[in-house]
C-alpha positions in Angstrom: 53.0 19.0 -22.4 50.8 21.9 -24.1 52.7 24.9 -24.2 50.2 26.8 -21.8 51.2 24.5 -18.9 55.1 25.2 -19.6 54.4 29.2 -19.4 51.8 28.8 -16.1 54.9 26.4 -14.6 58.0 29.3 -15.2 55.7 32.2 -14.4 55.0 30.7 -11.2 58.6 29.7 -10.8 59.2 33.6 -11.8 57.3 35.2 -9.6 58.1 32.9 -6.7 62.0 34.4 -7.3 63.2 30.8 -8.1 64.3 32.1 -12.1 64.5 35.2 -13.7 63.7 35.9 -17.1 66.5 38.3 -19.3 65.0 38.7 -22.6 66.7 38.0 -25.4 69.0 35.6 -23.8 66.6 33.0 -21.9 65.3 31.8 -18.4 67.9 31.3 -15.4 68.1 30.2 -11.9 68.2 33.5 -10.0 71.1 34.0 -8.0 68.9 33.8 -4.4 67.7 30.4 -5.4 71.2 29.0 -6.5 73.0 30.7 -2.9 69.6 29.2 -0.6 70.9 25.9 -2.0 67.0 24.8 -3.9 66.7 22.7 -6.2 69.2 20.2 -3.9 67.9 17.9 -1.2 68.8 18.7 2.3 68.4 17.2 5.5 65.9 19.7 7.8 67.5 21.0 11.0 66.3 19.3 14.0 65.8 23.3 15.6 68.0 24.7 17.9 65.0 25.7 20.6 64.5 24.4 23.6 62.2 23.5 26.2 62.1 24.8 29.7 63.9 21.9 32.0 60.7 21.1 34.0 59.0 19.9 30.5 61.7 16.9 30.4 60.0 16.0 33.9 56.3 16.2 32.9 55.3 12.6 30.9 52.2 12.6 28.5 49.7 10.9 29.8 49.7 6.9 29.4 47.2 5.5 31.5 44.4 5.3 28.8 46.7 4.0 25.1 45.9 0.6 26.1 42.2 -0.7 25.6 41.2 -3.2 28.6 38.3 -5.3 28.2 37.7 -4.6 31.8 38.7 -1.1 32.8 38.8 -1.0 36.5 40.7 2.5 35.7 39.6 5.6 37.5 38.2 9.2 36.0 35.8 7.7 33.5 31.8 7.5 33.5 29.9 5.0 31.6 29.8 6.7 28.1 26.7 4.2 27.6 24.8 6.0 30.2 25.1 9.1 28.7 21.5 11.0 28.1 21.9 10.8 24.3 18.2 11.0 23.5 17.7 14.1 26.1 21.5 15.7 25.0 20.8 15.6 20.9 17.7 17.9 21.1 18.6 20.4 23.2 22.0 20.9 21.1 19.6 21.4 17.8 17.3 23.6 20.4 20.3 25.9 20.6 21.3 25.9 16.7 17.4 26.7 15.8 16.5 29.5 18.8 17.9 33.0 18.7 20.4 32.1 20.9 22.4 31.0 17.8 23.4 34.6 17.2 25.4 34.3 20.3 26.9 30.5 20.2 28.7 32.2 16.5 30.6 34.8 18.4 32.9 35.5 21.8 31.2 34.6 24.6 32.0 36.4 27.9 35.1 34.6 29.7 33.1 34.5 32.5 30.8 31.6 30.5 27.1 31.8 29.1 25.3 33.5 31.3 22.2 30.9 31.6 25.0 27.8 32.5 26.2 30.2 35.3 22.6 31.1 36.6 21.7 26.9 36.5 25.0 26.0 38.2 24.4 28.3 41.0 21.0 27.0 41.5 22.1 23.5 41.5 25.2 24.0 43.8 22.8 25.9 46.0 20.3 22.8 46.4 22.7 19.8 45.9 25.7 21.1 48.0 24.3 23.7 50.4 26.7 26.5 48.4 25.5 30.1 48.2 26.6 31.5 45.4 25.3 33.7 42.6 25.3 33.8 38.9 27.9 36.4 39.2 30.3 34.1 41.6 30.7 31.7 39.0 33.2 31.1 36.3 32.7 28.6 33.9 36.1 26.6 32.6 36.8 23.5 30.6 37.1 21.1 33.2 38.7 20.9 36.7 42.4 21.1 35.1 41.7 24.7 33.6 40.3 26.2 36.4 43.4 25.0 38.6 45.5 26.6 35.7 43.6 30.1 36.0 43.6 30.4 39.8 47.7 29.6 40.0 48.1 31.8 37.7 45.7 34.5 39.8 47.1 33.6 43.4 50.6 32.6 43.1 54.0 33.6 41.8 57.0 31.1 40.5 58.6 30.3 43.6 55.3 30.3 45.9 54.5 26.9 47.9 51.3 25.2 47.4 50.6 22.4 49.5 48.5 19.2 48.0 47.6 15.7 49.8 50.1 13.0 49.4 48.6 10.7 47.6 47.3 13.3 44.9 45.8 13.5 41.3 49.3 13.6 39.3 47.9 16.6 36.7 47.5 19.4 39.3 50.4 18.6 40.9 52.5 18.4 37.1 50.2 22.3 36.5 51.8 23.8 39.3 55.3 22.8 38.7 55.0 23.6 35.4 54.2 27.5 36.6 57.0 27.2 38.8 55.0 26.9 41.9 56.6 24.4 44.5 54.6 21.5 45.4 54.9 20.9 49.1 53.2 17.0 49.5 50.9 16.6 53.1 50.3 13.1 54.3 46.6 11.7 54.4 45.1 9.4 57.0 41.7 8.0 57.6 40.4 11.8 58.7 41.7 13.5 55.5 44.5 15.9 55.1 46.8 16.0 58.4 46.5 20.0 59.0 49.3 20.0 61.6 51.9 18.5 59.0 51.4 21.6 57.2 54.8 23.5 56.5 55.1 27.1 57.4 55.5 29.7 54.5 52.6 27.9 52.5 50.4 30.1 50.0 47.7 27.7 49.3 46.3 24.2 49.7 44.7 21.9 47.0 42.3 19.4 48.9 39.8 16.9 47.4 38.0 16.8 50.9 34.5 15.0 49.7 36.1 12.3 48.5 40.4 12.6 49.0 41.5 11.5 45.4 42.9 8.6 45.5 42.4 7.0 48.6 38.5 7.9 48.9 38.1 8.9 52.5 36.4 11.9 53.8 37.8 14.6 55.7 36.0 15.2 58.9 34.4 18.0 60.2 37.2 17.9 62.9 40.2 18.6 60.0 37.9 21.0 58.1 37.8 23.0 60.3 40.7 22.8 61.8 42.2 23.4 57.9 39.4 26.6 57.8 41.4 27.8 61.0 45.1 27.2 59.6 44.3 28.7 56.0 43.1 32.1 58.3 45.9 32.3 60.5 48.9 31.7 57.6 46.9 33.7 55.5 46.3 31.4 52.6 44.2 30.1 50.2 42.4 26.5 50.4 41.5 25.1 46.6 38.1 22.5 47.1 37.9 20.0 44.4 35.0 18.5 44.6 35.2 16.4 41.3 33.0 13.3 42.2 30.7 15.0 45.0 27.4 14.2 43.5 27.6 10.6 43.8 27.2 9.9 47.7 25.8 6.4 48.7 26.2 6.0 52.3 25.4 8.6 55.1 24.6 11.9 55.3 27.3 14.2 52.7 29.6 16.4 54.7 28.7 19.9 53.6 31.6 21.4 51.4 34.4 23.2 52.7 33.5 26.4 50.8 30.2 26.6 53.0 32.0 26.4 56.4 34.3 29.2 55.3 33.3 33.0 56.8 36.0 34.8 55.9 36.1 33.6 52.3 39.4 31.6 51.7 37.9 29.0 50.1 37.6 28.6 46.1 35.4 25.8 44.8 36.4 23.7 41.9 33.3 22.2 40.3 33.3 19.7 37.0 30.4 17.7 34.8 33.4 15.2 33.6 32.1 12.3 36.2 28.4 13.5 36.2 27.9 13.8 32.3 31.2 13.1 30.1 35.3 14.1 29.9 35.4 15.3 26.7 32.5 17.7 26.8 35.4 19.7 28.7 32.7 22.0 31.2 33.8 22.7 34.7 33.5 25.8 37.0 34.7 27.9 40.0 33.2 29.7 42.4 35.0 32.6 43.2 34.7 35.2 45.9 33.8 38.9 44.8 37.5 39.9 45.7 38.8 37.5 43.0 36.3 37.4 40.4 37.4 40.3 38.0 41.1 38.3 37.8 40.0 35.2 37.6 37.5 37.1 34.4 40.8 38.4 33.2 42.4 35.2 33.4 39.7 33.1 31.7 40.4 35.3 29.1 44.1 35.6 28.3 43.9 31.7 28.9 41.5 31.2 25.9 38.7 33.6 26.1 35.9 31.4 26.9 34.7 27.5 26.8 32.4 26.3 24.0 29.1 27.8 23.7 27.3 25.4 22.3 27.6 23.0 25.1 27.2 25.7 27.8 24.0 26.3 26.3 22.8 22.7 26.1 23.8 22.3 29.5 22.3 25.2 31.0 18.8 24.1 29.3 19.2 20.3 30.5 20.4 21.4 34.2 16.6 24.2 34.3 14.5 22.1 32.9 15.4 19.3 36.0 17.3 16.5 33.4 20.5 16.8 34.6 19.4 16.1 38.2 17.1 13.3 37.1 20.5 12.2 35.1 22.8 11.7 38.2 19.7 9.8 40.2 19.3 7.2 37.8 23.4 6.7 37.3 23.7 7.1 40.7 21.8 3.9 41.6 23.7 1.8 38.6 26.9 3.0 40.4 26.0 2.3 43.4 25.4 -1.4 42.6 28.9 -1.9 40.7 30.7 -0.2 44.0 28.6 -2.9 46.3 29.6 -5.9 44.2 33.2 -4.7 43.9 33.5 -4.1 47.6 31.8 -7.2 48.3 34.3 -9.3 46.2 37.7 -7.2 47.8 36.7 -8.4 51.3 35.8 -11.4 50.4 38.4 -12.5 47.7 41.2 -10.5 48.7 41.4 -10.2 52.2 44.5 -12.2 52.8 46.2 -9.5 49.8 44.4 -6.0 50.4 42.5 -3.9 53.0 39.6 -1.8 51.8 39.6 1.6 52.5 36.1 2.8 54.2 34.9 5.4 51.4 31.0 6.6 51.0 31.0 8.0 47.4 32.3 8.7 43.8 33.4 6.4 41.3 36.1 4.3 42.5 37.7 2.3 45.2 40.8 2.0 46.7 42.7 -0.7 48.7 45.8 -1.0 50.4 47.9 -4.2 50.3 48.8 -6.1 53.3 51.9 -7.3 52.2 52.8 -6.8 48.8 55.9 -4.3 47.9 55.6 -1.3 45.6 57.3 -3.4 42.4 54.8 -6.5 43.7 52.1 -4.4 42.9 53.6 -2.9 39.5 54.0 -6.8 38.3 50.7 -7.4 39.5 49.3 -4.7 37.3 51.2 -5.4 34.0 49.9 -9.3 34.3 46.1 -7.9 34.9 47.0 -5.7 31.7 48.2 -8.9 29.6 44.5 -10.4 30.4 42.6 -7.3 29.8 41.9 -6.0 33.4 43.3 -2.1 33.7 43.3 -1.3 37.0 45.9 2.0 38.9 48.7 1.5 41.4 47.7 3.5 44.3 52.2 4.0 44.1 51.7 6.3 41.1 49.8 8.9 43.0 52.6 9.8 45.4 54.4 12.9 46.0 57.2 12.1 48.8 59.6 9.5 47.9 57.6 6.9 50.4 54.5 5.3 47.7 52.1 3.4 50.0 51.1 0.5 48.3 48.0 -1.1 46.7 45.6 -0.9 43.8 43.0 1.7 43.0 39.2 0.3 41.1 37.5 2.9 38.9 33.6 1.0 38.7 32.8 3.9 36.4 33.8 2.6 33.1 32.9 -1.5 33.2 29.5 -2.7 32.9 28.0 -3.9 35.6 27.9 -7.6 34.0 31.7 -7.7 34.1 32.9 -6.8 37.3 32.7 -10.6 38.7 34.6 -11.8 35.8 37.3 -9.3 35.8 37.8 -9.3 39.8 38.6 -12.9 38.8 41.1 -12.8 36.2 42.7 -9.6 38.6 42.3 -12.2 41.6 44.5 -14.6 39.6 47.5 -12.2 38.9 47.9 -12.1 42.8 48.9 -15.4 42.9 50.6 -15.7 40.1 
């Protein structure tokens, strides 16, 4: 080696404090190196630190490691139908106007200001919601803004009632804050208000379409919830996460919009209408809450991407975004026919369809089959390729009602025959 590279190498190992240099007498390992043991190999410590108890409770998600040739699995659009050709330019709209100044800085936690203005517009003519630029938070997804309002409205050691069946993540949120989940059975009507439990701070509902089992809560239960949450003093949390796709009927208007005495927080997202991993959701918040929820945007993690807020709020003014959900509307609505079509036909001696009039999946109780039936039913529909969900896995209490739940959002529409056959199959296996 030349004799630079010798001198860089112990000048670096000098300065570092590894040797030290006594002239006259040569180069040494310094006495910090020699006690810290360097120079030897040792086996790194596992760490000492632990967890909070409730993590060892919470799994990681599992439902999507396993590619299915026909995904009957629920919480996914059809990637394919994404506007592509309409998204691409209005993202290099955004890097090319004088808007880029502001997507290469903080945003406002409340979100970009044009996103806020379009959402309240479209709210205002799709749902019947009155609500202002200035009600509206923008979050990244449905998850985030559940995370922000706990965090606003409740302390550890608070009860929060949620629909039993639920959505397993807000549930998992709230324990993980230390909030204590209180489940509340569902029938045919929606939430059962008078099985609420005294001492309740707030309610998570999906009323538009309860998530898992699809029904619609009446008028009758909404407002008899509207009268409960005003009497005990609590707040009712409206998600209404598949709302836009309605195929039967006229739509129940949302909760938020029967609500005078503003108890009601609406939980918007564009994870069904446009894609997941885009990560844009919303709130509407009433004026009384909208400064903390600000704050807690922003302690959270300041503010959602502005890049795609922008994008967004261009493709929801200039009318794309609603032309968007018409046309996938219609291609869902088709898959939700044929799968419906094939359940009561194919299946009626194994499951009962439950009456539903929107969103993106289906759900259907079994007539017979036991909890485990329907978990070995599953894992032989997964060994074909056909994902489907256990309607089991979205239960609070310790009593799972049993049967299967379709996503028709994520399989083409050429494949639903084929893999309601091969699931068929597994039943009689």
């Amino acid at each position: 080696m030349s004799r630079a590279t010798v001198t860089v190498a112990y000048e670096r190992l000098a300065g570092e404090g590894f040797v030290v240099c006594q002239q006259g007498a040569g180069t040494f390992v310094s006495e910090w190196a020699a006690r810290a043991g360097h120079g030897r190999a040792r086996r790194r410590s596992e760490g000492t630190i632990q967890a909070r108890p409730v993590w060892q409770s919470i799994p990681l998600p599992t439902a999507f490691d396993r590619p299915a040739r026909f995904d009957f699995r629920t919480g996914l659009p059809d990637a394919t139908l994404f506007p592509h050709r309409k998204w691409r330019p209005l993202v290099t709209r955004v890097l090319r106007s004088n808007e880029r100044a502001s997507i290469i800085t903080y945003e406002h936690p409340a979100g970009h200001r044009d996103l806020r203005a379009a959402i309240a517009r479209h709210i205002g003519h799709s749902r019947g919601i009155e609500a202002s630029m200035d009600d509206i938070i923008v979050t990244n997804g449905t998850q985030q803004a559940l995370d922000i309002l706990a965090r606003v409205l409740l302390e550890p050691g608070d009860r929060i009632a949620v629909e039993d069946p639920c959505y397993e993540a807000p549930r998992r949120l709230f324990e993980s804050l230390g909030i204590r989940v209180v489940g509340v059975p569902v029938d045919r009507d929606g939430l059962v208000v008078d099985a609420l439990p005294r001492g309740v701070r707030a309610v998570y509902v999906t009323p538009s379409h309860q998530y898992p089992l699809g029904v619609t809560m009446t008028l009758a239960r909404r407002q008899a919830l509207l009268a409960w949450a005003d009497r005990n003093d609590a707040v009712v949390i409206e998600d209404d996460y598949d709302g836009e796709f309605r195929f039967e009927g006229r739509p129940l208007e949302p909760l938020q919009t029967l609500d005078a005495t503003g108890r009601v927080i609406y939980v918007g997202s564009f994870s069904k209408t446009m894609l997941p991993t885009l990560r844009l959701g919303f709130l509407v918040a009433p004026s009384s809450l909208r400064m903390a929820v600000q704050k807690a945007k922003y302690v959270s993690d300041w503010h959602t991407s502005t890049l795609e807020q922008a994008a967004l709020a261009a493709f929801i003014s200039d009318g794309g975004f609603a032309r968007h959900v018409r046309r996938v509307g219609r291609i869902y609505r088709e898959r939700r026919e044929m799968i419906a079509d094939v359940i009561r036909r194919d299946f009626a001696d194994h499951l009962e369809l439950v009456p539903s009039s929107l969103g993106l999946h289906l759900t259907a109780v079994s007539r017979k089959a036991t909890v485990d039936q329907i978990t070995e039913i599953r894992d032989r529909a997964a060994d074909v390729g056909v994902a489907i969900h256990r309607l089991a896995f979205f239960a609070v209490g310790e009593t799972a009602q049993t049967g299967i739940v379709l996503g028709y959002g994520a399989i083409p529409t050429a494949d639903i025959s084929e893999g309601l056959r091969l699931l068929r199959a597994c039943f009689s296996s």
